[in-house]
PANULUM-135268 format. One record per residue (C-alpha): x, z, y. Coordinates in steps of 0.25 Angstrom, whole numbers, padded with zeros to 4 digits, always signed. Layout:
// residues N
XZY...
END
This chain:
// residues 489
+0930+0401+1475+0928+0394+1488+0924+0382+1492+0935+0370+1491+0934+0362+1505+0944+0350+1510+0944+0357+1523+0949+0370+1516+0963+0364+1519+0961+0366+1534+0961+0381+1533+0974+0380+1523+0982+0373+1534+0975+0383+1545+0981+0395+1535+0992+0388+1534+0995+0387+1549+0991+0401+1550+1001+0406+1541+1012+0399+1547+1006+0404+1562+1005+0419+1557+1022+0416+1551+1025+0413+1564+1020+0423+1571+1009+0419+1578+0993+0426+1577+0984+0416+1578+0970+0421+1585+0960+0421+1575+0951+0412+1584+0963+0402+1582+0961+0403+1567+0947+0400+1568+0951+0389+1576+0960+0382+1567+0951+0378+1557+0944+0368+1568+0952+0354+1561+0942+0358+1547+0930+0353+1554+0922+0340+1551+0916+0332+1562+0901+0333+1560+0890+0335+1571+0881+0346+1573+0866+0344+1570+0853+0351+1567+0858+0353+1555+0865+0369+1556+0865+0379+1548+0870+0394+1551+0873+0406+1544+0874+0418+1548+0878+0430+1540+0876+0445+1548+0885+0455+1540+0884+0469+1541+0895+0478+1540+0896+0491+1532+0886+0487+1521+0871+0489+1527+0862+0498+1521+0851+0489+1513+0841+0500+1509+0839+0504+1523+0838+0489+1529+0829+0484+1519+0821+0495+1514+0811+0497+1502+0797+0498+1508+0788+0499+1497+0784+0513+1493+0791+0515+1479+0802+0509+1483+0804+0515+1499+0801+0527+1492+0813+0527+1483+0822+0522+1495+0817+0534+1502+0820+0544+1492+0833+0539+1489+0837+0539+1503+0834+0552+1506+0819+0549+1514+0817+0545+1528+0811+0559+1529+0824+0564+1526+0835+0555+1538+0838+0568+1543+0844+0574+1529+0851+0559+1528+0841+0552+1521+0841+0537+1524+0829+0531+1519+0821+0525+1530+0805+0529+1534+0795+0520+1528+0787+0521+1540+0799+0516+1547+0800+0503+1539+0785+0497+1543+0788+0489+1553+0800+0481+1546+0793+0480+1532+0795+0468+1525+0784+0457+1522+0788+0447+1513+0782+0436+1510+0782+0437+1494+0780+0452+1492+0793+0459+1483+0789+0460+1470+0784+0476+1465+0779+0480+1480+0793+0479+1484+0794+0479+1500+0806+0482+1510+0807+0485+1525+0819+0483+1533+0824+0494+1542+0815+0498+1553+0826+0493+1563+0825+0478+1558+0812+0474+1564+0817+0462+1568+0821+0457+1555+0807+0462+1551+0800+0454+1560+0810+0440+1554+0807+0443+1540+0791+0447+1542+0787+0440+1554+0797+0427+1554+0800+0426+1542+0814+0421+1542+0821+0432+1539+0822+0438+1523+0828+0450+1514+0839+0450+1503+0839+0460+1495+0850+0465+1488+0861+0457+1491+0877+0458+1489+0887+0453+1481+0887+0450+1467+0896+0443+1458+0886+0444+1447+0873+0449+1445+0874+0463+1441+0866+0476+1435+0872+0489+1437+0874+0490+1422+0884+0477+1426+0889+0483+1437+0894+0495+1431+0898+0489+1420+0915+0487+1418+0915+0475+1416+0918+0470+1428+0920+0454+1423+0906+0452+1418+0899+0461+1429+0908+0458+1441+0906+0465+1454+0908+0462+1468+0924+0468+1470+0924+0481+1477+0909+0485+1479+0905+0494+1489+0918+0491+1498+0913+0488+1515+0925+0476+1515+0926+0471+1502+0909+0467+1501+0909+0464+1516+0919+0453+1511+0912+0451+1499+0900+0448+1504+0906+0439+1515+0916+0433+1503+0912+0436+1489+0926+0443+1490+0931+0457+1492+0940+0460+1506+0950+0450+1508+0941+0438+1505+0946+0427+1515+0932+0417+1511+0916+0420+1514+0906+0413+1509+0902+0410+1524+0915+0404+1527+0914+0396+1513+0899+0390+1519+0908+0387+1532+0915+0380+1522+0907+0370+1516+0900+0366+1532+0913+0366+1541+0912+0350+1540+0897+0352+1546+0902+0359+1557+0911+0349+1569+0918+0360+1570+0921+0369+1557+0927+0381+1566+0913+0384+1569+0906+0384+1554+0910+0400+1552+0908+0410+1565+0910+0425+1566+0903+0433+1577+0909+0446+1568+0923+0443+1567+0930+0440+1555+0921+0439+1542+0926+0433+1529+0912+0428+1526+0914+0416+1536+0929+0412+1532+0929+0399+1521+0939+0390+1515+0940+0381+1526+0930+0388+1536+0934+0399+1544+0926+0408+1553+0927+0406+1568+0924+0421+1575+0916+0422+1589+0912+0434+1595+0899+0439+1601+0903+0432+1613+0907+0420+1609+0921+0413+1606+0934+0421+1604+0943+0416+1614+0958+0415+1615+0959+0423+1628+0973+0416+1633+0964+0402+1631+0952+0403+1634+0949+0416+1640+0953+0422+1653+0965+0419+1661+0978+0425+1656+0985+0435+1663+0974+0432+1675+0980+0417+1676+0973+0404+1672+0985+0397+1673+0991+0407+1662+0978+0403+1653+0979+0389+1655+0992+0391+1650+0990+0399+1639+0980+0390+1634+0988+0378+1634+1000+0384+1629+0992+0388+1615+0983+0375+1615+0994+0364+1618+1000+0356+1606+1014+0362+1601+1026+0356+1592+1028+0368+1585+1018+0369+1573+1015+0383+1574+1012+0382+1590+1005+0368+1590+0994+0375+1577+0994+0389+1585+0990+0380+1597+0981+0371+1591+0972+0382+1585+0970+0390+1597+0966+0376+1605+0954+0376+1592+0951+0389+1596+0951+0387+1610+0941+0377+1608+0935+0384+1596+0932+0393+1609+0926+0383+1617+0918+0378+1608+0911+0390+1605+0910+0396+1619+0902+0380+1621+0895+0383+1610+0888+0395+1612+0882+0395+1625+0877+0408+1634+0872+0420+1627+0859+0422+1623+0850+0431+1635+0851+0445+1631+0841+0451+1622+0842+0436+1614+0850+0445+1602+0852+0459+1602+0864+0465+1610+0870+0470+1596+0883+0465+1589+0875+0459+1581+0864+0454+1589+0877+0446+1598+0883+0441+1586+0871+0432+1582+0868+0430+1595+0882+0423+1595+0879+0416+1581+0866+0411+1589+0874+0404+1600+0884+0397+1591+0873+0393+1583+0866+0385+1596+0881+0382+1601+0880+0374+1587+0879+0361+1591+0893+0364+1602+0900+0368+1590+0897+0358+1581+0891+0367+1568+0882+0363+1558+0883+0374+1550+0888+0388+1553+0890+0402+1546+0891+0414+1555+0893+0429+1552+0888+0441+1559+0890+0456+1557+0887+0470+1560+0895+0483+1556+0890+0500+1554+0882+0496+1540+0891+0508+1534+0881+0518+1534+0887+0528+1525+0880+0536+1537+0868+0537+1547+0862+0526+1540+0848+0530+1547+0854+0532+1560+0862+0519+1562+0857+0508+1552+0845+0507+1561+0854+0501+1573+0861+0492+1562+0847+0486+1557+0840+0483+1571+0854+0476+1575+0853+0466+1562+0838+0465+1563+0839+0461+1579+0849+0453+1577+0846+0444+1566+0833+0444+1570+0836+0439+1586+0845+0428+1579+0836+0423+1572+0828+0422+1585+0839+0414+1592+0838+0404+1579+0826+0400+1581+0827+0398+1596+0838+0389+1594+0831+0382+1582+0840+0386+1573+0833+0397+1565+0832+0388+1552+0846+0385+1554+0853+0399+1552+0852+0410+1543+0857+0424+1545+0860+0432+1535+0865+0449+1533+0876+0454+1522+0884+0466+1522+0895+0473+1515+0883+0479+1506+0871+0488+1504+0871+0502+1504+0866+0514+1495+0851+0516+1492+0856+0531+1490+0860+0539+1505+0874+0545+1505+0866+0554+1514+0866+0547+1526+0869+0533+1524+0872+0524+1512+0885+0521+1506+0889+0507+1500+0882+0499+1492+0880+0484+1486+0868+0475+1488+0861+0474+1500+0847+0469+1508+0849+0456+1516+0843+0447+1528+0842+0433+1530+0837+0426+1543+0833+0415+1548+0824+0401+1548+0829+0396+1535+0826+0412+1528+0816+0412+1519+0812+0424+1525+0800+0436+1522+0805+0437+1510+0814+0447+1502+0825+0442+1493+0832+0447+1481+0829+0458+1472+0822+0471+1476+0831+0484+1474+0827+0494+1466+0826+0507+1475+0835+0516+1468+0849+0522+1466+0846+0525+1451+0845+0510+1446+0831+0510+1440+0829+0498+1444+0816+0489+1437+0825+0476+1438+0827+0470+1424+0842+0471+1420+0844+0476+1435+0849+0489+1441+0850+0487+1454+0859+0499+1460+0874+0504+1457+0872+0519+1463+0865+0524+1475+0857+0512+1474+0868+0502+1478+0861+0489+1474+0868+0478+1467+0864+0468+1473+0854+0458+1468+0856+0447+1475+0872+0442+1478+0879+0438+1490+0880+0425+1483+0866+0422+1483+0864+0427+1496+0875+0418+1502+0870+0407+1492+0858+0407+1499+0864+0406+1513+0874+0396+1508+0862+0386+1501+0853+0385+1515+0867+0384+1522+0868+0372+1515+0879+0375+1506+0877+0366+1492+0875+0373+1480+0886+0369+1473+0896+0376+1483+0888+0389+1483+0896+0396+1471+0908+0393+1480+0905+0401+1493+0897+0409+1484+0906+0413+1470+0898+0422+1463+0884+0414+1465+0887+0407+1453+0883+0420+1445+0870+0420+1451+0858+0410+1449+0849+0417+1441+0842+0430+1435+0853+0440+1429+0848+0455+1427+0833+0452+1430+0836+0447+1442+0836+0433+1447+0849+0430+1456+0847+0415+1461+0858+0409+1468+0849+0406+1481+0841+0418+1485+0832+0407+1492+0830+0417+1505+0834+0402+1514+0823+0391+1513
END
């Protein structure tokens, strides 16, 4: 279910152009998509009063036991016999050396209960250095998607109606989309874009509300909201418009421009003409907006590190384009590491780390960092177990929030229980489904819950971008799964 809005009609009628557009031949530009959903927006002025969230997704299903990694001695020494010892890289072992994880221990404020401490990989100092130092940045353990809270009793067990599970487990597309959607590939709505939803009349221009810097991502598109993609370096133009001359000729591109922006008595020509004028100034709008780049080494020169930095110029271009409140999503790719996990998640954690880390940064020199929350998912975790080399997929992961309003130096969520043998101590819970795969303990719902609530989303609407929250609230299995994880003051 999704939410109801008397906007939703504008995006009826934008499909129903399209439609008839895509009969007749024509292939609209998806910048003149995003365009045409410009007449949904309600006049209201910018203020103090934004709100941003930003999700960084990481592709391929990161590694968790490696990126927050049990510290305390029983449980880093079950970690390293399970994953072949540090000693024992060389053989394809992928446990990481204790020694190597002092300088990214984690300090929390109220200690885990039984001794329990983690570390996060030695790349991430950065992020270290937010969550002890700063404290604005926090953990979630254990987090995926759930449409119920289950054991692995449950899980295995066939029926299916009173256990459900998320559709088609352990698949990279189908829990990318689930995570982003609640639904397997093929889901047209996020929960992003249903947040989009509910501010769009915030916004002076509702084209702006939902922004990629990662291409397309279901996450961001709504019932009425649609997500408007830039690139690294800025708006994506409509060369024959508004990029260079045409065949060398200005007069050819003052031409073309007013051939495919002037009004037309055809229908089909006068709507095809009067979204790409939206986009065209879409386009201008947003190259306003954003201003010069930041002065090099202001974000890391990663693909990363330069999407953010183009999340932080829209963000101080806010009041040009008129937003209030904004979703935005982020991305990185090569978290399949079936392979080389040692070798090349080390690269892939110093990117995260830096990058979310030199964002935050740039928050709080605009004054903003109370303002915006960033936030990591991923297809999911991995094994516990080595396939020898790597780790193959899994369900629940570890996860980061950061930011002012992050309730930070503190871990969320249950512990794990460092095994692939599911002796877990959990009342009523066995935490793993083989090769120490972890159901998770805490569901994408909540997660997003959570976000959604400081978002300003009201509580009543939460079941609707959020469907299977209404099965959590509460302690089931020994374990206490509260619709709002409280990580956001």
């Amino acid at each position: 279910m999704h939410l109801i809005d008397p906007q939703a009609h504008t995006r009826r009628a934008f499909l129903r152009r399209s439609g008839q557009l895509a009969m007749a031949g024509s292939a609209l530009p998806f910048a003149l998509n995003l365009a045409a959903i410009g007449e949904a927006a309600a006049q209201a002025a910018p203020g103090d009063d934004y709100k941003a969230l930003v999700c960084v997704f990481l592709f391929g299903g990161n590694d968790y036991a490696n990126t927050v990694v049990t510290y305390d001695d029983p449980s880093y020494n079950a970690y390293s016999a399970i994953r072949g010892g540090a000693a024992g890289q060389a053989a394809g072992g992928v446990a990481l050396a204790k020694a190597d994880l002092v300088p990214t221990l984690l300090s929390p404020t109220t200690p885990l209960p039984d001794g329990r401490q983690y570390a996060l990989h030695p790349a991430m100092t950065a992020l270290a250095g937010l969550f002890n130092t700063d404290a604005k940045m926090a953990v979630q353990l254990n987090v995926g998607p759930l449409v119920v809270p289950l054991t692995r009793a449950q899980f295995n067990n066939s029926n299916k109606k009173l256990y459900p599970q998320p559709p088609k487990l352990f698949s990279h597309n189908d829990q990318q989309s689930t995570w982003q959607s609640s639904s397997p590939e093929g889901s047209t709505v996020g929960w992003g874009g249903n947040i989009g939803d509910l501010v769009l009349t915030q916004n002076s221009n509702a084209l702006f509300t939902c922004m990629s810097v990662a291409g397309n991502a279901v996450f961001l598109s709504g019932d009425a909201a649609l997500q408007y993609q830039v690139s690294t370096g800025g708006a994506v133009r409509i060369g024959s418009v508004t990029g260079g001359n045409v065949y060398g000729s200005s007069s050819v591109k003052a031409a073309m421009a007013q051939l495919v922006q002037q009004a037309r008595g055809h229908a089909l020509e006068n709507e095809y003409n009067r979204i790409t004028k939206r986009a065209v100034d879409a386009e201008g709008s947003i190259t306003s907006a954003i201003g010069a780049a930041y002065a090099a080494g202001t974000f890391p020169d990663t693909g990363l590190g330069r999407q953010l930095a183009m999340v932080a110029r829209l963000i101080r271009g806010r009041a040009t384009l008129g937003t209030r409140r904004q979703v935005f999503f982020v991305s990185m790719g090569g978290f399949d590491l079936h392979d080389n996990l040692i070798a090349n998640q080390p690269g892939l954690m110093k990117q995260l780390s830096d990058a979310m880390a030199a964002f935050y940064r740039e928050t709080v020199a605009l004054g903003m960092a109370d303002k915006v929350t960033a936030f990591t998912a991923s297809d999911f975790g991995r094994t516990l177990a080595s396939n020898g080399d790597g780790s193959d997929h899994g369900w629940g992961g570890h996860h980061f929030v950061v930011g002012g309003a992050v309730k930070g130096k503190q871990v969320y969520g249950t512990p794990q229980v460092v095994s692939i043998n599911n002796d877990s101590k959990l009342p009523g819970y066995e935490g793993h489904v083989g090769q120490g795969r972890l159901i998770p303990s805490t569901s994408v719902d909540q997660y997003g819950a959570t976000l959604a609530s400081w978002f300003g989303v009201p509580a009543g609407s939460l079941e609707n971008i959020l469907p299977n929250l209404r099965n959590f609230g509460g302690n089931v299995n020994g374990i206490n799964y509260p619709k709002n994880v409280g990580f956001l003051a």
